[in-house]
N, C-alpha and C positions, 0 to 999 in steps of 0.2 A: 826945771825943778819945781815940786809944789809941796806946800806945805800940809800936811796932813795930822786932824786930831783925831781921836777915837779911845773907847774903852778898849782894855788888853788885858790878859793874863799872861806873867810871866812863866814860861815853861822852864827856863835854863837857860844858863850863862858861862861863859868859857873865855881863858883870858887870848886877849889881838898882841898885847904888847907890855911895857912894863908898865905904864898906866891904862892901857883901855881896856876895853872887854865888848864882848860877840854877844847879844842878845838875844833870844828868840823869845817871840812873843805870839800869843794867838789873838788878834783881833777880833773884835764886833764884825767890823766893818770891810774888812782884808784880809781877813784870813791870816793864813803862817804869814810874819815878816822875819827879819835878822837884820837887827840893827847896830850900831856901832856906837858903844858910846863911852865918849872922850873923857878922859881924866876919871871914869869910873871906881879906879882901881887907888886915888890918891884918898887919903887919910881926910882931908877936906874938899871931897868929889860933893859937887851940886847934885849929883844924885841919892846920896845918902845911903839909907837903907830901902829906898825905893825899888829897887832889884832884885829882890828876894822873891828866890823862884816859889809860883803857886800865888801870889798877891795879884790881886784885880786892884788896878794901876788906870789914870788916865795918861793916853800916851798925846805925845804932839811929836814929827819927823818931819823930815824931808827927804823926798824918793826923786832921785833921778832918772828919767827915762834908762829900759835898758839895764841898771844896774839894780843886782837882788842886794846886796846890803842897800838902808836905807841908815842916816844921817838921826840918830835921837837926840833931840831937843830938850825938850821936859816931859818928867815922869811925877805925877802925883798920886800920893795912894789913896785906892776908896775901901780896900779890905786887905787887911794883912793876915796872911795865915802861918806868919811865922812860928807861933806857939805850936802850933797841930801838925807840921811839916817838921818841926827839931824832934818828933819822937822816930825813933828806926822804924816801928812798921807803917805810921802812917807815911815817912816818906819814902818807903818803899813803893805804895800802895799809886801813893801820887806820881812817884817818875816812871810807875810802870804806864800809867795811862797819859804821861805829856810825852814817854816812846811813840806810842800807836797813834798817838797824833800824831805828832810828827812823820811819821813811817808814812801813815793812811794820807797827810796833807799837801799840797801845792804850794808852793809860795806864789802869796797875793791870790788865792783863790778864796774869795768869799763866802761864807759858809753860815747864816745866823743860827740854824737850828744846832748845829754842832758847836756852835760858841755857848748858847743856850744850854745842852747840854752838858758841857763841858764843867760850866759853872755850877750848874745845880748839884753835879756829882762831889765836886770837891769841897762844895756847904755840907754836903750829906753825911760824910764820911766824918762823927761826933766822935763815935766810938768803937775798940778795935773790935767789936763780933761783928760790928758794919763793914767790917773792909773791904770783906771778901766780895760781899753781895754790892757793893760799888764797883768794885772791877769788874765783877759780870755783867753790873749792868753797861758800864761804857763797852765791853767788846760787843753785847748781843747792838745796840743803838751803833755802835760806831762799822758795825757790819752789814747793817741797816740801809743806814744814809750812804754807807757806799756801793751798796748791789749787792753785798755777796754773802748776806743771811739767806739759807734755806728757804724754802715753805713748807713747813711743816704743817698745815694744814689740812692735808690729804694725802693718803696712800699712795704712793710713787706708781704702783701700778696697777690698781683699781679704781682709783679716782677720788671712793669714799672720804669724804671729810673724818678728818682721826679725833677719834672719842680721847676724850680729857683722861675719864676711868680707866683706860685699857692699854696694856703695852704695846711698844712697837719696837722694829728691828730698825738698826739703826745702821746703813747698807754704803758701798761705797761712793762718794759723790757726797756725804751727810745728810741723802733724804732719808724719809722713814716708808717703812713695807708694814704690810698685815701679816701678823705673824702664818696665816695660809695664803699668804699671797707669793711667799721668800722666792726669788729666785733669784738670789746676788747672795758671795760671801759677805756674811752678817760682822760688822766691825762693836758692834754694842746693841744694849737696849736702852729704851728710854721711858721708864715706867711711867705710870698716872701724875706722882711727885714732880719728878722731872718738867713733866709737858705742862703742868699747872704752874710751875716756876719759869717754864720761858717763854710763856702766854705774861705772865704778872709782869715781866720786864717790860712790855711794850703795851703795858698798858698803865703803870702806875708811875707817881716820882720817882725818882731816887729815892727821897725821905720812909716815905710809902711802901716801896719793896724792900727796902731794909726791915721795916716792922713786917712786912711778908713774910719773911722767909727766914726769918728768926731762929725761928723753930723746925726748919728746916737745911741745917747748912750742907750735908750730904748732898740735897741736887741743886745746892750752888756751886757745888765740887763740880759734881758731875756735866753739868749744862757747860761750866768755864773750860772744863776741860775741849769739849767738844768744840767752843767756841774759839781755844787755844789752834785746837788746831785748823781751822777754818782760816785763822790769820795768818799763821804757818804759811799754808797754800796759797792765799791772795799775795803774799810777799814773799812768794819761793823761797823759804824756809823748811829748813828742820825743827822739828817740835822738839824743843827744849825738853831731858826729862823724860819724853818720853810717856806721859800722864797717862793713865789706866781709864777707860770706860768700864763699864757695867760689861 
């Protein structure tokens, strides 16, 4: 058995029994854990309000070889974001993206760019025109750091690097074609807007492509839709909905 500290975000909680409850947390340092923690659930639990899902916590466990629940210790808070998580759509906003964590994650698989990430997204999200353009941005980064963002960089079958200015077909597989190039049923387009908005994701904050894309929320639709279903297909899913391209 070893004892283990680390920063953590609480993702969600679900109850064990009539006093405990099932933690899931995503670590700094560890990645996904699910931990256990005792008397959680009584009226004067040593935990408090430390548990509130979406709060960056420091965590202390005990992991026993072999087994995925780990044993929680003490939970200290360094950011509560209970105020911003009690409104419906920001916590819509937020358990949609500790899903695809969770979905996309390992337990005990270390990850700091995606803790990194993680964090920065859920400071970002102030205000609700931001919401949306937070959610796009954790699907394009978290499709990213898993392998299974496109290249949209170039022509599927002429090579040519794709112009920012100019549309393209948007073919099956989710690359893109020159529109004389087409030689696959065309599933969308992805106009100049578009491709300037999911070039800005991978390259700006979170904070940063919210004030991007502001004034553009149409191909934050658009790009999330496409990214919707890209995660769809890495987690052999049906696309929710059913979401429309261009």
């Amino acid at each position: 058995m070893s004892l283990r500290q680390t920063e953590a975000i609480v993702i969600k909680s679900y109850s064990l029994s009539e006093a405990d409850r099932i933690v899931v947390f995503f670590t700094r340092e560890f990645g996904l854990i699910r931990g256990v923690a005792k008397g959680a659930k009584r009226l004067q639990s040593r935990f408090g309000s430390m548990l509130e899902p979406f709060s960056t916590v420091s965590l202390e466990y005990f992991q026993k070889e072999e087994r995925e629940l780990v044993s929680i210790q003490s939970v200290d808070l360094i950011k509560s974001r209970f105020a911003t998580a009690s409104d419906p759509d920001f916590l819509d906003t937020y358990s949609y993206i500790g899903d695809l964590l969770t979905d996309f994650s390992f337990p005990h698989d270390a990850d700091e760019k995606l803790y990194r990430m993680l964090s920065a997204c859920l400071s970002a999200a102030e205000t609700e025109r931001g919401l949306a353009s937070v959610g796009l941005y954790f699907e394009v980064w978290l499709l990213r750091l898993s392998g299974f963002l496109p290249d949209w960089s170039s022509c599927e079958v002429c090579s040519r690097p794709t112009d920012p200015s100019r549309e393209f077909l948007l073919v099956p597989g989710f690359h893109l074609q020159c529109p004389t190039c087409k030689r696959n049923y065309v599933i969308g387009t992805i106009n100049s807007a578009d491709m300037q908005t999911f070039n800005a994701v991978q390259r700006l904050s979170p904070t940063d492509f919210i004030q991007f894309s502001s004034t553009n929320q149409e191909s934050v639709v658009v790009i999330s839709s496409v990214m919707k279903r890209l995660i769809a297909q890495a987690l052999g899913r049906e696309v929710a909905g059913g979401a429309a391209l261009r």
